[in-house]
C-alpha positions in Angstrom: 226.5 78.5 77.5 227.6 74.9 77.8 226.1 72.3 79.7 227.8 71.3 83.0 224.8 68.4 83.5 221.8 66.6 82.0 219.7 66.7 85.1 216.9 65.8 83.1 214.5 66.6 79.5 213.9 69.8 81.0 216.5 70.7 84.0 220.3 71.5 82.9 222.9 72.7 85.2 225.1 75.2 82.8 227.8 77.8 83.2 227.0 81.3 83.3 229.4 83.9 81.8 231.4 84.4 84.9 231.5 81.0 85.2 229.3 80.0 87.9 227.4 77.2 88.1 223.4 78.0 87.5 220.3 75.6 87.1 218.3 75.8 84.0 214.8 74.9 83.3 212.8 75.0 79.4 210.8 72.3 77.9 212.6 70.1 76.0 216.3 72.0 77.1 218.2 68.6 78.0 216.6 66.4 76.0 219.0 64.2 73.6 221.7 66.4 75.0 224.8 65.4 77.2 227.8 66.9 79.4 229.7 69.7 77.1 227.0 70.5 74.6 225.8 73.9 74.0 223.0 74.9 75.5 220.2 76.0 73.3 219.4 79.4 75.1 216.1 80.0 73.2 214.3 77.3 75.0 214.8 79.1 78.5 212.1 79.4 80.8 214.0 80.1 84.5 217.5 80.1 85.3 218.3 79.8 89.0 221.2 80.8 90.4 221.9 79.8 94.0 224.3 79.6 96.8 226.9 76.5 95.6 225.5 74.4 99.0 222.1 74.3 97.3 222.6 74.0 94.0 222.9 70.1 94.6 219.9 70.2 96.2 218.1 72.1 93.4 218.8 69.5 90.9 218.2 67.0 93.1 214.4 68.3 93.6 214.1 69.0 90.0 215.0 66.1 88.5 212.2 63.9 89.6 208.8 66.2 89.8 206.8 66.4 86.8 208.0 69.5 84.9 204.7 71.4 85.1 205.0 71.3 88.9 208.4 73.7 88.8 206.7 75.7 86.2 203.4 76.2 89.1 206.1 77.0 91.9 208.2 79.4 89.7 204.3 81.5 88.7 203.8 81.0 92.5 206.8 82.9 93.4 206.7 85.4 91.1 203.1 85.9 92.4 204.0 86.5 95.8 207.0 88.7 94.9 204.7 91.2 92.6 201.4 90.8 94.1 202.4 90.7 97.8 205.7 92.9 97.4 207.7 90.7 99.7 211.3 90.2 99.1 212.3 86.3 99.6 215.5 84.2 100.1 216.6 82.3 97.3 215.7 79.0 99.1 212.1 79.9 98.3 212.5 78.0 94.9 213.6 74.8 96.9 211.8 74.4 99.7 208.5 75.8 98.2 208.6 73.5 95.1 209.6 70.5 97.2 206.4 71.1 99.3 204.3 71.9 96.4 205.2 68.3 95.0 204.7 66.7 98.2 201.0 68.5 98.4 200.1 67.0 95.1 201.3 63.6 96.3 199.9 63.3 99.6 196.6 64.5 97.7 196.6 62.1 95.0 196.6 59.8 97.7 193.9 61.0 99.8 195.9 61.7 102.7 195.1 64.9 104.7 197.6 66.8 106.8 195.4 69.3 109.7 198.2 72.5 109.6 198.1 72.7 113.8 199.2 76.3 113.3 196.2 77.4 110.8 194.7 79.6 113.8 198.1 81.0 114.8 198.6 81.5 110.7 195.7 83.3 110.2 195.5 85.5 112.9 199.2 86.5 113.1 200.5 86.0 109.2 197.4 87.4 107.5 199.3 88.7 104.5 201.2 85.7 104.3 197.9 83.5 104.2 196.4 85.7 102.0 199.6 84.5 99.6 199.0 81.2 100.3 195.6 81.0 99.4 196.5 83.0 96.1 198.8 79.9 95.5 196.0 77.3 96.0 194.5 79.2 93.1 197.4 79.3 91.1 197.8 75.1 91.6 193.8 74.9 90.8 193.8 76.5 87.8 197.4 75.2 86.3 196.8 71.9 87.8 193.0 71.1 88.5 193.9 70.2 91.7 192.4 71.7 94.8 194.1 71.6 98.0 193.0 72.3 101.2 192.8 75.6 103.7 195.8 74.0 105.8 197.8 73.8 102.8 197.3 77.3 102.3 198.9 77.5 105.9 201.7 75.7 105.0 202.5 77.5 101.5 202.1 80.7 104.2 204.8 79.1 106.5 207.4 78.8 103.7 206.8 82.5 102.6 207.5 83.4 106.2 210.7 81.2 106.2 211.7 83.0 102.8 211.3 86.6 104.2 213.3 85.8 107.4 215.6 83.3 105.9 216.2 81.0 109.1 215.9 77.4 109.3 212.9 75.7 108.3 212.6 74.0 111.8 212.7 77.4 113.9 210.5 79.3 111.6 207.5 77.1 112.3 207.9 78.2 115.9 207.4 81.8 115.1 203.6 81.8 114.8 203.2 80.1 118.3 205.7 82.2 119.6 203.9 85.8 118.4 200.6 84.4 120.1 202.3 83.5 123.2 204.0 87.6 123.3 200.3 89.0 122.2 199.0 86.8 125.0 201.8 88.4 127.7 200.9 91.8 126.2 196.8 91.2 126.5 197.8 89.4 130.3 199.6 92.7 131.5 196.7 95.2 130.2 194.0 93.1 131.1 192.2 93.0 127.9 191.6 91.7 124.4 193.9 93.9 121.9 192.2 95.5 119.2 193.3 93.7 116.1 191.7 96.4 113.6 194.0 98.7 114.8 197.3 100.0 112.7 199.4 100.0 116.0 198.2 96.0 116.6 199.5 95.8 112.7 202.6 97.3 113.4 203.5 95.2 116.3 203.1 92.3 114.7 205.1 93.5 112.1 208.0 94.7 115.0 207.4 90.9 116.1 207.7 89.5 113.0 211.4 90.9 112.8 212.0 90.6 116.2 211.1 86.8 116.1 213.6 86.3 113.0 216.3 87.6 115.3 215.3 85.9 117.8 215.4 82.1 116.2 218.6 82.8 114.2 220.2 84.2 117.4 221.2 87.7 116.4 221.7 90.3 118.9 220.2 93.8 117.9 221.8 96.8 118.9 223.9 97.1 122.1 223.6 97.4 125.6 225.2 101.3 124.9 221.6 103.2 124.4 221.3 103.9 128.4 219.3 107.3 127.6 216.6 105.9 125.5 216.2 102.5 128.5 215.4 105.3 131.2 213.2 107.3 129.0 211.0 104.3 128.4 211.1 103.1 132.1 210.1 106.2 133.4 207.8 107.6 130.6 206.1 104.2 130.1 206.5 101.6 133.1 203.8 99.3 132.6 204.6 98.6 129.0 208.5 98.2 130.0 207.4 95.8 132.5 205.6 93.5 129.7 208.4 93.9 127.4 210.3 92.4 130.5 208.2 89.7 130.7 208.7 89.1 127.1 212.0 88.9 127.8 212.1 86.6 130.2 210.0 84.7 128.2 212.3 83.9 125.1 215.5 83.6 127.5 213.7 80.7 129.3 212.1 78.7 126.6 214.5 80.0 123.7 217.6 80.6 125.5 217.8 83.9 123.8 218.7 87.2 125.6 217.0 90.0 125.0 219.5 93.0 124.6 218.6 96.5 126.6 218.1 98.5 123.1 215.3 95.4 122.0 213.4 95.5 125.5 213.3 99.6 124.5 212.0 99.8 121.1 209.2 96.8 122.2 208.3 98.9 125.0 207.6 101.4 122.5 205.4 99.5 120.7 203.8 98.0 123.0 202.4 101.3 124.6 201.4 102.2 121.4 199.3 99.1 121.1 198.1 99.4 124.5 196.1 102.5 123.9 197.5 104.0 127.1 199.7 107.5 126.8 199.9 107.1 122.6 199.6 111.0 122.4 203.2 110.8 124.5 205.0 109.0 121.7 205.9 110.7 118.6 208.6 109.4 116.9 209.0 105.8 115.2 210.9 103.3 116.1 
């Protein structure tokens, strides 16, 4: 494998066998080495191989954080992947190590950054905080350095972003978003929803891929599934008329339209989370 760049002592760019571009980490792998010279493959650690738009960016990011900082993001990653068995985008290893860096720097400098979405985090992204705060452990015990419950958030909000694979921007509207839709479902039934529950679990789940739809402005199904729209109505009205609501919610603040097979399949799951007629429903959606 030859060397396409010396990006630093430990980050190469290289050529795989079917001659694609990769980044390469190992300690030591570029050091005293230059453009064109074989690549010692035993010194290895991580190869990434991206899209060609972020490769630059990779390199970029690599080539001036301390070396052990990549090695804490790659162990966080993995963590997440195996412990958590969530399946992220390949931008995880660049927008999570950037952050990680940026932690460490704002901490070193005793600057403090209050996560405004912690609440909205916690209550709606428990999984992916639980991640988060498995990565605070990770950084404590590779690092010494203990970061705050907020960063937890933010490591959470990157995980999210990784899952969904949407821009950065519009995925840390989604937690503000789901607690504006429980609120609409809570308003409409006239109480507090039962967050123990496995049917609150799995609409926040059904939100959670809804909302990833939603902010990359995919359309889900068509407006052909007439039969299932009139079952729903008629079987279920109160629950279709939240899931309208809901719908008239995104198309005014995020100009997105909800299609007729969407509006359906919430409705489902909203009467199932609204404890009223659950007996009637039988199938999943």
């Amino acid at each position: 494998m030859k060397i396409l760049k010396v990006i630093n002592n430990n980050v190469v760019s290289a050529c795989d066998d079917k001659g694609k571009e990769i980044v390469v980490m190992g300690k030591g792998l570029g050091f005293g080495k230059k453009n064109g010279d074989i690549l010692d493959e035993s010194k290895i650690e991580k190869k990434f191989s991206m899209p060609d738009e972020s490769v630059s960016r990779l390199e970029e990011i690599l080539k001036d954080i301390p070396y052990e900082y990549a090695q804490v993001a790659n162990r966080i990653i993995a963590m997440v992947k195996e412990k958590f068995d969530m399946k992220l985008s390949k931008i995880i290893y660049i927008t999570l190590t950037d952050h990680l860096n940026f932690a460490i720097t704002r901490y070193k400098k005793g600057i403090e950054v209050e996560n405004a979405l912690l609440w909205e985090i916690k209550r709606f992204y428990q999984k992916e905080f639980e991640a988060g705060k498995e990565a605070l452990e990770i950084i404590k015990k590779e690092l010494g350095i203990e970061l705050s419950e907020d960063e937890a958030g933010f490591f959470a909000i990157h995980i999210l972003n990784a899952q969904i694979d949407a821009d950065m921007m519009q995925t840390i509207n989604i937690p503000g978003i789901t607690k504006d839709i429980v609120n609409i479902v809570g308003y409409t039934f006239g109480r507090e929803l039962d967050r123990e529950s496995l049917y609150y679990e799995r609409f926040i789940t059904h939100i959670k891929h809804f909302l990833a739809r939603v902010v990359k402005n995919e359309v889900y199904g068509e407006d052909t599934n007439d039969r299932l729209a009139i079952m729903v109505k008629d079987e279920f009205p109160k629950s279709y008329r939240c899931a309208l609501r809901i719908r008239d919610y995104l198309k005014v603040s995020k100009k997105y339209n909800v299609s007729l097979e969407e509006i359906s399949y919430l409705t489902i799951h909203i009467q199932r989370l609204s404890g009223e007629g659950q007996k009637d429903i039988h199938k999943e959606s």
